[in-house]
GUFINU-902497 format. One line per 4 residues: number of its first residue (from 1); for each residue z, y negated, x of C-alpha. Coordinates in Angstrom, 3 decimals. Layout:
<atoms>
NUM> Z:Y:X | ...
</atoms>
This chain:
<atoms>
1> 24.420:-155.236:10.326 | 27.251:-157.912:10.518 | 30.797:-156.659:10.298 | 33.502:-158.250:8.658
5> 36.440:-157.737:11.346 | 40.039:-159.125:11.418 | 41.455:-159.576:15.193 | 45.396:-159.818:15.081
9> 47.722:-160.998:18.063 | 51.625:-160.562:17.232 | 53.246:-163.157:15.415 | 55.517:-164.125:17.835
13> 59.400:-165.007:17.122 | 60.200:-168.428:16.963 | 63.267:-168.043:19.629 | 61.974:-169.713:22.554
17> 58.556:-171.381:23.970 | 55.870:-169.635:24.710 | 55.875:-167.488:27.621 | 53.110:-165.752:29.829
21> 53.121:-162.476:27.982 | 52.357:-164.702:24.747 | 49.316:-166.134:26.467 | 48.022:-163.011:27.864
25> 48.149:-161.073:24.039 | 46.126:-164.339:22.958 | 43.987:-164.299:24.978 | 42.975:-160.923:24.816
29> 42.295:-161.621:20.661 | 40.397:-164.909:21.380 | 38.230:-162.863:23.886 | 37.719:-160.128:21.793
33> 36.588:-162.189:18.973 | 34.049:-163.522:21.124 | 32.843:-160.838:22.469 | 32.153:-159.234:19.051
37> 30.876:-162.366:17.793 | 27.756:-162.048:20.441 | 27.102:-158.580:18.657 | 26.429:-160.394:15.431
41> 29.922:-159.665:13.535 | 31.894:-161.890:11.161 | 35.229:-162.140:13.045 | 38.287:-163.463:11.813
45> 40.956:-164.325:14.612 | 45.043:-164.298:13.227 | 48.127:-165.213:15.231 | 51.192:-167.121:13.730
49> 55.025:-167.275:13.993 | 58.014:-165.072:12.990 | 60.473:-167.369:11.291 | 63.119:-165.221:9.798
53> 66.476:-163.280:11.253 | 70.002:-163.621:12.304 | 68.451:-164.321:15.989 | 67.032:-167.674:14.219
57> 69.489:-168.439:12.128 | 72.225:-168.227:14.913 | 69.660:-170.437:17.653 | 69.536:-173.392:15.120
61> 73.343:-173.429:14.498 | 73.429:-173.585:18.446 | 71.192:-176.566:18.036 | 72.900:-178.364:15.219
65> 69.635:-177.474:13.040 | 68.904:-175.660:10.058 | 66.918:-172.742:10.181 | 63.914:-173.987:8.802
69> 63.950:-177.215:11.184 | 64.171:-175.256:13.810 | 61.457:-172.728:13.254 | 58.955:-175.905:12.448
73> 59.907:-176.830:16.221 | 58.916:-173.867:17.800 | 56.239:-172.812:15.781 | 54.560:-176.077:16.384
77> 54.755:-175.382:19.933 | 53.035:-172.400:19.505 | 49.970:-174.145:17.550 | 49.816:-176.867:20.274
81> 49.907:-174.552:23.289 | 47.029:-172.239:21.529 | 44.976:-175.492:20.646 | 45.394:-176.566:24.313
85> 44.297:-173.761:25.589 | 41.044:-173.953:23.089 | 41.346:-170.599:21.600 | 39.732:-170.023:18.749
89> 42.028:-168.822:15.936 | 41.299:-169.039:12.559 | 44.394:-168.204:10.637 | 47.932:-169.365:11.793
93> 50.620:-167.457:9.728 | 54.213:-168.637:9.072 | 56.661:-166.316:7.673 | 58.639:-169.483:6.279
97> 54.820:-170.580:4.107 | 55.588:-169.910:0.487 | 51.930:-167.970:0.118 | 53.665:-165.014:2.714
101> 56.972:-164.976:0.668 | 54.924:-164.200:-2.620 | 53.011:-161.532:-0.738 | 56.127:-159.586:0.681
105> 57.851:-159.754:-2.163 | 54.447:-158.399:-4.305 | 54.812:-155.740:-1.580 | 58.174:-154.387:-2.269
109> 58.069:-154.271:-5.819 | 54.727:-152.239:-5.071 | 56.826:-149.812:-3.084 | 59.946:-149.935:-5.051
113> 57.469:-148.785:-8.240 | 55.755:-145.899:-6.110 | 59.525:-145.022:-5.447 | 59.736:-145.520:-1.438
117> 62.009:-148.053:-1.524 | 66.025:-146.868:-3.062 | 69.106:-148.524:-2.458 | 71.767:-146.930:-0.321
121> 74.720:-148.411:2.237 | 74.377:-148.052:6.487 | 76.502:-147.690:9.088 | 75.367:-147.990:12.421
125> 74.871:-149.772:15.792 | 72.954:-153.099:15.359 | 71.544:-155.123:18.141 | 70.890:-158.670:16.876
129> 68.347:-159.280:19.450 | 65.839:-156.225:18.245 | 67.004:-156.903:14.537 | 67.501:-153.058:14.823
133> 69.682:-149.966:13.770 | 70.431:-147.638:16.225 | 72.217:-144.326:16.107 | 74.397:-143.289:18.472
137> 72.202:-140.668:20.527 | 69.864:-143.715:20.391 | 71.591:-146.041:22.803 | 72.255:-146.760:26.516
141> 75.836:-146.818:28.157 | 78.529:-148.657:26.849 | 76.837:-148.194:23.297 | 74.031:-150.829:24.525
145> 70.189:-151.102:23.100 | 68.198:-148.530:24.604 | 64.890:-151.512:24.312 | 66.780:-154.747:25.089
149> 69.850:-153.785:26.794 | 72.162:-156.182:25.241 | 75.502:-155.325:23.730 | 75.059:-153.605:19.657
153> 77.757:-153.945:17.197 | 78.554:-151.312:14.269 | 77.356:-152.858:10.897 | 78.122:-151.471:7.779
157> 76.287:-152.691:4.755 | 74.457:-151.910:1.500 | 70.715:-151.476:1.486 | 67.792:-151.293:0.270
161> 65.803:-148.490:2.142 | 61.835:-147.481:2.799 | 60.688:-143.493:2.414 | 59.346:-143.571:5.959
165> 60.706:-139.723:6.095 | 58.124:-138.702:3.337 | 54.919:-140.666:5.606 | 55.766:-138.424:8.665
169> 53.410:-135.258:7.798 | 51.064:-137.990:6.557 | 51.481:-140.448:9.952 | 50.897:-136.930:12.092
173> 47.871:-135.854:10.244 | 46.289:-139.217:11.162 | 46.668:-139.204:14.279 | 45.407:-135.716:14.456
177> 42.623:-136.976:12.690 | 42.002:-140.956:15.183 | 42.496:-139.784:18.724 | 41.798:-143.041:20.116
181> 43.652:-145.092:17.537 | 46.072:-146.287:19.983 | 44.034:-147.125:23.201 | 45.020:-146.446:26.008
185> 45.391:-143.188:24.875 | 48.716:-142.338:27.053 | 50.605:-144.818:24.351 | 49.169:-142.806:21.262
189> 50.932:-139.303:23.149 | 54.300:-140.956:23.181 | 54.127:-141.955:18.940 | 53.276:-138.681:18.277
193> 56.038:-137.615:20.108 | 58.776:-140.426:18.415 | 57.252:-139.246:14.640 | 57.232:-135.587:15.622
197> 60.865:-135.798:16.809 | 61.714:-136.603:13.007 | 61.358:-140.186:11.122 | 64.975:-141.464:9.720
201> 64.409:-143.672:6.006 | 64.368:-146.942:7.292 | 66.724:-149.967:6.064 | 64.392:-153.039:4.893
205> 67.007:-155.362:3.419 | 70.105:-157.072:4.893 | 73.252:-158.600:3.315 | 74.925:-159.941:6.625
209> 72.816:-163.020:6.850 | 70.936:-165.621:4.768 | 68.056:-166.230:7.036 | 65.011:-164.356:5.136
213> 62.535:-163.773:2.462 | 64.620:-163.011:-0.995 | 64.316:-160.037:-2.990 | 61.664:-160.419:-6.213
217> 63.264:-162.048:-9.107 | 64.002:-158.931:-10.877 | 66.311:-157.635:-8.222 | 68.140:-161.024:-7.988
221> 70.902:-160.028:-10.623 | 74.454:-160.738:-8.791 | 74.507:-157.557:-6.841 | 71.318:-158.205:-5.371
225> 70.927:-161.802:-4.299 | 72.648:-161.443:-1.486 | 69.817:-159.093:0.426 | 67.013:-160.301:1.984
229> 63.822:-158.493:3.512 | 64.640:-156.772:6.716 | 62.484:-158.797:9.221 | 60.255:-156.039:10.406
233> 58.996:-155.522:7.086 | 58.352:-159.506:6.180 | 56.469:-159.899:9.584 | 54.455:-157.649:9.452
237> 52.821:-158.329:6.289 | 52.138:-161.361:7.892 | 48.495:-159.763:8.948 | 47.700:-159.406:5.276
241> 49.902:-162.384:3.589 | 46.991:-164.419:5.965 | 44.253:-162.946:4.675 | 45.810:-163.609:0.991
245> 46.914:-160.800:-0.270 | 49.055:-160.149:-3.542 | 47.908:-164.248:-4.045 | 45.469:-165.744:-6.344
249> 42.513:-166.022:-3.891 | 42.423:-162.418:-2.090 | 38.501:-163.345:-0.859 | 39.539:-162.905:2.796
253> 41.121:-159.430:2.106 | 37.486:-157.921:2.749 | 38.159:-158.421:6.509 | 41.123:-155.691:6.364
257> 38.499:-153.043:5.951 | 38.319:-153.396:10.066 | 41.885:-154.419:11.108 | 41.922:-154.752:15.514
261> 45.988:-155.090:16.264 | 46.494:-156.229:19.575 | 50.533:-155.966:20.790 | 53.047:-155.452:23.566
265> 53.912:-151.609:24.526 | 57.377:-153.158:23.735 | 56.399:-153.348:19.613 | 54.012:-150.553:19.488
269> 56.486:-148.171:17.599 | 56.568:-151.017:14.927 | 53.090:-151.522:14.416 | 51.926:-147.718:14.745
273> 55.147:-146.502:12.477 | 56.355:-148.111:10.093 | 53.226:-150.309:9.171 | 50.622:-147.540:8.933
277> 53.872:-145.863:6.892 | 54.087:-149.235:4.447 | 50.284:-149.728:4.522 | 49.935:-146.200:3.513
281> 53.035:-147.052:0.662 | 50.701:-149.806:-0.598 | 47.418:-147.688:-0.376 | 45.420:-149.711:1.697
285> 43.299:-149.189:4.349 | 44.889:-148.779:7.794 | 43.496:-150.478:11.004 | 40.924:-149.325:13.282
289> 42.671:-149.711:16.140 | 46.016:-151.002:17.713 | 45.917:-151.796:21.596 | 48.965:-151.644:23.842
293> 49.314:-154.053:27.064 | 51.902:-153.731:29.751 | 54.860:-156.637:30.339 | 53.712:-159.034:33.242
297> 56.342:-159.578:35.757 | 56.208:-162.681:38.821 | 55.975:-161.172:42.710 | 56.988:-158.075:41.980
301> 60.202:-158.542:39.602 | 60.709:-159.059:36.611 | 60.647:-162.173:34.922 | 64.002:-164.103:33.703
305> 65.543:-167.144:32.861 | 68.543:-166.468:34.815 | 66.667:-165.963:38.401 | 63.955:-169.112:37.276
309> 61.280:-167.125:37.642 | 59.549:-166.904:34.273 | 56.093:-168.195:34.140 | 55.141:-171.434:31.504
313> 51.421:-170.805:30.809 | 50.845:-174.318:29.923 | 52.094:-175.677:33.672 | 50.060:-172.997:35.232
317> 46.401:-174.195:32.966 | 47.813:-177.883:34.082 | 47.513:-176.861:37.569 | 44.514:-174.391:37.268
321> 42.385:-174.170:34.189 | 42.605:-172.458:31.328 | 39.433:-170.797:32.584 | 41.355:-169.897:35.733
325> 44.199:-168.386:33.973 | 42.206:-166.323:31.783 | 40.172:-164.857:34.200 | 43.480:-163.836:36.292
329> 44.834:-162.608:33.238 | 42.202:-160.441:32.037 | 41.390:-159.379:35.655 | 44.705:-158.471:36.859
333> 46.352:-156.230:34.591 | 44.926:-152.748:34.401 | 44.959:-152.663:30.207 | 47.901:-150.637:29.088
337> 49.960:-151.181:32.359 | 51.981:-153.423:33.485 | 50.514:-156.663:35.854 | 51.914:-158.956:38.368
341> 51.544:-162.664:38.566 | 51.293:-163.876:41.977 | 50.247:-167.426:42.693 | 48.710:-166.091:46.237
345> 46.515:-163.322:44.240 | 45.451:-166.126:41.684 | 44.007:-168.296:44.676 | 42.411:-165.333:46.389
349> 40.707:-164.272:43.004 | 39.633:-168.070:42.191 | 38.545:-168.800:45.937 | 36.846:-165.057:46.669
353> 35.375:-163.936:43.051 | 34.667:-166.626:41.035 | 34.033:-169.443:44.012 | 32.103:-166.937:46.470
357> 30.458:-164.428:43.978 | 29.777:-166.427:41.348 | 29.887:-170.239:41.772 | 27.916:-169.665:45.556
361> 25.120:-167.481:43.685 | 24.490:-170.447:41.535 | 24.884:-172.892:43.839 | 21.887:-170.767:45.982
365> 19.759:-170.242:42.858 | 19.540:-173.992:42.440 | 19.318:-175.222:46.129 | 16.485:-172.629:46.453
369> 14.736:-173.365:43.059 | 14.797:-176.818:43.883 | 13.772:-176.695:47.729 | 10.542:-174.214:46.923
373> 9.687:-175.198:43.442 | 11.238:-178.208:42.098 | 14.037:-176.334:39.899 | 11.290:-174.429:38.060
377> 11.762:-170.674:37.582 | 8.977:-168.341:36.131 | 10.244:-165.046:35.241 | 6.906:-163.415:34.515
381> 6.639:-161.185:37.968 | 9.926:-160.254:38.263 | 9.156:-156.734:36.525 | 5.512:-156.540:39.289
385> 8.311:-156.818:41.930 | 11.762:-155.677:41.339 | 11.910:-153.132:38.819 | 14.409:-150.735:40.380
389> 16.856:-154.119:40.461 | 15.827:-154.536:36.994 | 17.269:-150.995:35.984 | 20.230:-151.315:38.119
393> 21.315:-154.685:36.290 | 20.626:-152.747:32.808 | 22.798:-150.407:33.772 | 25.588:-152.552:34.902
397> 25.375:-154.338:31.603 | 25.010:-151.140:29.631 | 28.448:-149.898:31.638 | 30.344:-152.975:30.831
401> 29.777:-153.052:27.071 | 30.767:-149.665:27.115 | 34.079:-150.247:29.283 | 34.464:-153.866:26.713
405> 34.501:-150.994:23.570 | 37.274:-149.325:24.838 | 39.394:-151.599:25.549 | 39.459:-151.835:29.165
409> 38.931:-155.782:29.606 | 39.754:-155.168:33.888 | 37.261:-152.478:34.091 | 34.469:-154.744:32.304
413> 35.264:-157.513:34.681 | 34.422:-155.222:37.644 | 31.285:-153.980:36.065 | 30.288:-157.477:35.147
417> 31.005:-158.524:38.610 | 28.708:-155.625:40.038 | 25.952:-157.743:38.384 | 26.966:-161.058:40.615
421> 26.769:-158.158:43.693 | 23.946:-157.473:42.989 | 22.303:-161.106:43.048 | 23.980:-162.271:45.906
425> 22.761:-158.705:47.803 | 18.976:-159.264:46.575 | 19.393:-162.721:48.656 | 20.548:-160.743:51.908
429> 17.924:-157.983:51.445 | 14.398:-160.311:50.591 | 15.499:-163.252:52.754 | 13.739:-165.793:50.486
433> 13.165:-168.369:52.625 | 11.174:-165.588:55.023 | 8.645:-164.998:51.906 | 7.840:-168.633:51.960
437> 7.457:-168.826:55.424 | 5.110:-166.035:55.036 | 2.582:-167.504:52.334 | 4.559:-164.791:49.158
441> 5.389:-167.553:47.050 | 4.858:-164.971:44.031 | 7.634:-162.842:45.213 | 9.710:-165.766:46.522
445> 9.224:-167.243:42.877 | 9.840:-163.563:41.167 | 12.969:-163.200:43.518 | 14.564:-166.193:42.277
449> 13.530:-165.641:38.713 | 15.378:-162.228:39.114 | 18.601:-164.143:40.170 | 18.423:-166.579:37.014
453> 18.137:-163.408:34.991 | 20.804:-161.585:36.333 | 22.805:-164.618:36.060 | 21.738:-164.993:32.592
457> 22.825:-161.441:31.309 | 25.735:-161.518:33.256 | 26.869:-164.930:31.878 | 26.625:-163.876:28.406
461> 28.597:-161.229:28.923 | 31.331:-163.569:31.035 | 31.688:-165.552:28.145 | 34.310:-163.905:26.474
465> 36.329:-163.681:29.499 | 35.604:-167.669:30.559 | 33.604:-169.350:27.583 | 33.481:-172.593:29.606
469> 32.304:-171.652:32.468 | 30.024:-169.146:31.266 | 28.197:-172.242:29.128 | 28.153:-173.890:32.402
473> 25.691:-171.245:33.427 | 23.731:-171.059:30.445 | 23.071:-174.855:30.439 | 22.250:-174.667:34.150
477> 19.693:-172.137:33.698 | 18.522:-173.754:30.028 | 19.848:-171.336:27.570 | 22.578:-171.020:24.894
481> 25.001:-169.020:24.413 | 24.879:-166.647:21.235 | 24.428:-164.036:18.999 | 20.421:-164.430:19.527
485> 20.001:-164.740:23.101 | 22.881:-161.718:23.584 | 20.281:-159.725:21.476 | 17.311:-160.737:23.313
489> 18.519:-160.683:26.688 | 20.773:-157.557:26.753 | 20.062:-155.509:23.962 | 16.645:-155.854:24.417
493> 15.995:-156.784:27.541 | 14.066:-159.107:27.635 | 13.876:-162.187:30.353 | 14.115:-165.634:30.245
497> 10.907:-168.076:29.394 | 9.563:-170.035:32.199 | 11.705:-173.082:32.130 | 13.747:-175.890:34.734
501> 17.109:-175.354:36.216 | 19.707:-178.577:35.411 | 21.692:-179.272:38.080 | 25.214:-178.692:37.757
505> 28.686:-179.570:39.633 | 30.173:-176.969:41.835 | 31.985:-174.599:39.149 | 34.734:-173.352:41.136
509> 36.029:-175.942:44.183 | 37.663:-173.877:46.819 | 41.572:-174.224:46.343 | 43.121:-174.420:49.746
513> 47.308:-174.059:48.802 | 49.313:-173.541:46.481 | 49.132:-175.986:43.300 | 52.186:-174.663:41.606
517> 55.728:-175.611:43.166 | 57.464:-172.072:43.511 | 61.119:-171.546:42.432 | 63.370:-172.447:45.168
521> 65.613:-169.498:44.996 | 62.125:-167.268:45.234 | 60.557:-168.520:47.839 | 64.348:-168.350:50.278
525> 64.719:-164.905:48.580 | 60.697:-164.347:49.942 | 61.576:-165.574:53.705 | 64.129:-163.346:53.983
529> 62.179:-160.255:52.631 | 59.754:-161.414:54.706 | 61.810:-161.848:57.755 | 63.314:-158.729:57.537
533> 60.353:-156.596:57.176 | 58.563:-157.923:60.252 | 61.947:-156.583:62.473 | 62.149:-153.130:61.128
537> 58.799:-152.500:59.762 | 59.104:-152.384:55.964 | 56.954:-152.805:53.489 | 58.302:-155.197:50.534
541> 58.735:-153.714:47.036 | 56.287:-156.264:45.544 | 53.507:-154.527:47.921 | 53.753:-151.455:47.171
545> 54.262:-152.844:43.268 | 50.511:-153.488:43.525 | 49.319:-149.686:43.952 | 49.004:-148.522:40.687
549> 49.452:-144.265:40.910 | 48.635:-142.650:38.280 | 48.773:-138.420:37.059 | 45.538:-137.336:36.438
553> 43.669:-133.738:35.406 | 40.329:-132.728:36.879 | 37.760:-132.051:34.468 | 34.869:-131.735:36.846
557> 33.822:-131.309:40.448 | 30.587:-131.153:41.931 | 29.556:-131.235:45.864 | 27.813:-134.554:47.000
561> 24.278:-134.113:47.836 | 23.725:-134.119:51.819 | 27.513:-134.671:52.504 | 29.644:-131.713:54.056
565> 32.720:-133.165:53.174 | 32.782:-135.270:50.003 | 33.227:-134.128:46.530 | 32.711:-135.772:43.458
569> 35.480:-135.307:40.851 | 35.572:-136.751:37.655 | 39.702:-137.200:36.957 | 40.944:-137.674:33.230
573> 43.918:-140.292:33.205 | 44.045:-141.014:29.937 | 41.412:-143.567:29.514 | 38.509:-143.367:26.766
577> 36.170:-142.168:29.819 | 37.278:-140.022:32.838 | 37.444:-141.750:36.557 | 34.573:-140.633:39.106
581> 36.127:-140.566:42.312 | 34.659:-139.634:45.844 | 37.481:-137.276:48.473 | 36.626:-136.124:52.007
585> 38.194:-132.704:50.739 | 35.253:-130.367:50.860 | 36.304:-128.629:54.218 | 39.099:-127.563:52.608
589> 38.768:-126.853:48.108 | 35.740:-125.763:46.384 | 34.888:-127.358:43.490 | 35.647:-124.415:41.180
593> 39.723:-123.988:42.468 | 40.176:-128.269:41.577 | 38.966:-127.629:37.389 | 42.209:-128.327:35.454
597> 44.331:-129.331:38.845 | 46.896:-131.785:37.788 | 46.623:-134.584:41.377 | 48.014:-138.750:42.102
601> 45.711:-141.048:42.360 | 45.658:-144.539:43.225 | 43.527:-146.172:39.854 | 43.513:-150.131:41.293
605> 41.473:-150.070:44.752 | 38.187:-151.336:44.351 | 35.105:-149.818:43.937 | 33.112:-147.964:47.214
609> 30.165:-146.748:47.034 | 29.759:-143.687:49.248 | 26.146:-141.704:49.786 | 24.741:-143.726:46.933
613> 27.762:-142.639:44.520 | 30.376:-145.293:43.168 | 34.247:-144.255:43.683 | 36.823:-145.669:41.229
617> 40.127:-144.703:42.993 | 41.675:-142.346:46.288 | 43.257:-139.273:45.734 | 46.492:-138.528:47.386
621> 46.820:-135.892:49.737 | 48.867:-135.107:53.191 | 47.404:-133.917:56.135 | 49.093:-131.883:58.655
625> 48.247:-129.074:61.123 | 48.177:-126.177:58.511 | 45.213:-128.183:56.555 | 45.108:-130.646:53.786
629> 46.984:-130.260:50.425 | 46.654:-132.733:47.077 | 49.885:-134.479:46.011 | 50.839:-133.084:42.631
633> 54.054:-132.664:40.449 | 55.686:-130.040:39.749 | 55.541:-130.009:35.995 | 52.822:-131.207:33.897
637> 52.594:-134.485:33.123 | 51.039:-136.395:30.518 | 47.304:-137.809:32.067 | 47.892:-141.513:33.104
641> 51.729:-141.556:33.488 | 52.370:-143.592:36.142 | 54.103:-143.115:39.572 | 57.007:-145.357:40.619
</atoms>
């Protein structure tokens, strides 16, 4: 059955160009819609710009610009960066478009009738940056913001103000009710926590500034006209203004019904607060799901202007790919956590997994195909031959769906590549060119028809992670991509037709150095690092930045079949599904005394397969001579909080 389904990045504020973090949340809609586009769904993609605020109103007096000059600048930025990069949105919101201001101010009268919205005055801390109140407990030292850090000033001003206090029984019941609403699931255990510690009415006007949708026309008498909508509110009605709502053509409203939000962990109180609190106000339906990605930061710190080291997606596609960049993206960061752009990782990962594991499989398909059988492949003994290879690859695609459904983009990419493993291993182990030599063309010709298929499945399932180059593929081995061939091929399983390879360019040319220019004060900054941990021995803090420890709970522990020392332990961190990982710890814990053990782990090593049995991390222990004991903490901790 096709689903309607609405896929939302942020709309992102219109105070600067776009930025890595930008790209990455973008991405991440643009590959969800495709992915659920192969299942057969109706997908709707919506990104845009946040136009209003004292933060834009004081940048285009900086500028010698008015406000709404300046926000056509930047938002047009935006729209040409996103169309560069070929991603495929279908709805571009501005909060400056007269259709939004007629929808948020249809909203508040909505909730000013239902009685959530009163008027009242404020006094408080107000950061300009965050367009937010704080109270006093609220902030950092010297009466800073506890999010952005930069200096608050005490405002005091009439409002108008939103219930929120009256959603809070209703926000925690939800939640109670959608334990994976918030994925990763580590993010949803810290709302619960904000909301339970008591939700403060919430101001949703200002008077202080013009910069901003205007109240409806009924509140416009002379006391009134000076407030305008408190930003927060006006952008983020922005994922229903787009779809048309409170406007005379509402047909695109039917793709609410399954709402995907995708954000930074830096707006997530926002987004899974106050708008399920306003959404609830204007009784309609909430989303299905928000997801929560880390920040990225460059080498190990973190990004700013002031150092030079913030990343411009555009110069990196100029130098790369788009295709490049997305896969390093999506690969990288560990959903939920936080990632680390290094140039030196980018090349290894271009160069080692998409070069060797993918492009060289190809590259060996064809040269084969066309050596033995002049580029034809025949599919229709590769079940006579290889049916345990068969089963593996169904499995591996079976696994990556799964890890695609909740939301764990890196963890599909290492299932998916599994798949590539496995062709290029099939090579090593039946040694086609021996099976010609020795008169088996059939299983020669099966052999390589079990490489086009497993490059087949596995390239419709790439294509939401690299469309281009997964089309590549497909054209190479004479398919489409699409909604069909996805259900043939890996919900059925079936195998491709007897057909004729086309011959294709090399997909990914090995990259020998750098193609981006690092910043100067970096790379002297690097040397010196560098220099100085060679002399005493020291590890930089960018190295061990790349371990990501995690707390996690065991759930389950069973001995490994015909090993005396490994256990198998399946560790809950948080994520939809727990973590099977293998420890040499047999000699000294039985399985029953680990159930419920709080231990670190290291979540980012690759997998290993041990006695026939994949591992998906390392537990940490120390060794000494009174025996072996598990690193733990000393107080519980919430499964997946990280280590630092």
């Amino acid at each position: 059955m096709c689903q309607k389904i609405l896929i939302t990045s942020p709309i992102y504020y219109v105070n600067d160009i776009p930025h890595i973090g930008h790209a990455y949340t973008t991405i991440l809609c643009d590959m969800l819609k495709k992915f659920h586009q192969l299942q057969g769904n109706d997908v709707k993609f919506l990104t845009g710009t946040d136009e209003h605020g004292q933060k834009i109103e004081q940048s285009a007096k900086k500028n010698n610009q008015n406000p709404q000059s300046y926000a056509d600048i930047i938002s047009m930025r935006f729209k040409k960066i996103w169309d560069s990069f070929a991603l495929d949105y279908d709805i571009f919101v501005r909060t400056t478009d007269t259709k939004h201001c007629l929808s948020v101010q249809k909203a508040f009268e909505i909730m000013y009738a239902k009685g959530d919205i009163y008027k009242g005055s404020y006094e408080g801390h107000y950061c300009i940056s965050c367009e937010t109140f704080f109270t006093q407990t609220q902030l950092s030292a010297n009466n800073t913001c506890p999010d952005c850090g930069k200096p608050t000033q005490i405002v005091q001003e009439e409002s108008y103000f939103f219930a929120l206090s009256k959603y809070q029984d209703k926000l925690l019941e939800w939640y109670k009710s959608h334990s994976d609403f918030i994925l990763p699931q580590f993010r949803q255990n810290e709302v619960i926590k904000f909301i339970s510690e008591g939700l403060n009415d919430l101001s949703i006007t200002r008077t202080s500034f013009e910069w901003g949708v205007p109240l409806p026309e009924r509140f416009t008498h002379s006391s009134d006209k000076k407030h305008i909508v408190y930003v927060w509110l006006d952008a983020l009605l922005s994922y229903i203004s787009g779809l048309g709502y409170a406007q005379d053509n509402e047909s695109d409203m039917a793709y609410w019904d399954y709402a995907l939000h995708f954000v930074g962990k830096d707006i997530l109180r926002f987004h899974a607060v106050y708008w399920l609190a306003f959404l609830m106000s204007l009784e309609l339906p909430l989303p299905k799901h928000i997801y929560a990605h880390g920040w990225w930061t460059k080498d190990g710190a973190k990004m700013s202007k002031s150092i030079g080291n913030v990343i411009n997606p555009k110069e990196v596609v100029d130098a790369y790919g788009i295709e490049s960049l997305r896969y390093f993206l999506l690969r990288e960061m560990p959903f939920g956590q936080d990632g680390d752009f290094s140039q030196k990782a980018f090349i290894e990962r271009i160069n080692a997994e998409l070069g060797n594991d993918v492009g060289n499989l190809l590259n060996r398909l064809i040269g084969m195909s066309e050596k033995y059988f002049a580029l034809k492949v025949d599919s229709t003994q590769v079940e006579k031959y290889f049916v345990s290879e068969l089963n593996e690859l169904r499995h591996i695609i079976a696994q990556a769906v799964e890890k695609m459904s909740s939301m764990q983009p890196h963890r599909y990419i290492e299932e998916l590549w599994k798949a590539f493993s496995l062709g290029n291993s099939v090579i090593t182990q039946y040694e086609p060119w021996n099976l010609m030599k020795s008169a088996q063309t059939d299983k020669a010709m099966a052999l390589l028809g079990l490489i086009a298929n497993i490059l087949a499945q596995s390239s419709l399932l790439l294509y939401p992670i690299m469309p281009q180059s997964a089309s590549k593929i497909a054209h190479a081995l004479d398919f489409e991509i699409n909604a069909q061939n996805y259900e043939k091929l890996i919900k059925q399983g079936q195998l491709l037709d007897t057909f004729k390879l086309n011959k294709i360019p090399p997909l990914f040319p090995r990259i020998e150095s750098p193609l981006l220019a690092e910043s100067p004060t970096n790379t002297k900054e690097n040397a010196q690092n560098k220099n100085t941990s060679e002399k005493i021995g020291l590890v930089d803090i960018k190295d061990f930045g790349k371990l990501d420890i995690r707390v996690g709970t065991i759930i389950e522990c069973t001995p490994v079949p015909k090993s005396e020392k490994l256990l198998k332990l399946m560790v809950d961190i948080g994520e939809s599904q727990p973590r099977q990982i293998l420890s040499g710890i047999a000699q000294y814990y039985t399985p029953q005394s680990l159930i419920n053990k709080q231990v670190c782990l290291i979540i980012n090593l690759k997998a290993a397969k041990l006695m026939g049995e994949i591992s998906e991390g390392m537990i940490l222990a120390s060794k000494d001579t009174n025996g072996l004991s598990l690193l733990s903490v000393d107080n519980p901790r919430i499964n997946g909080s990280p280590i630092s």
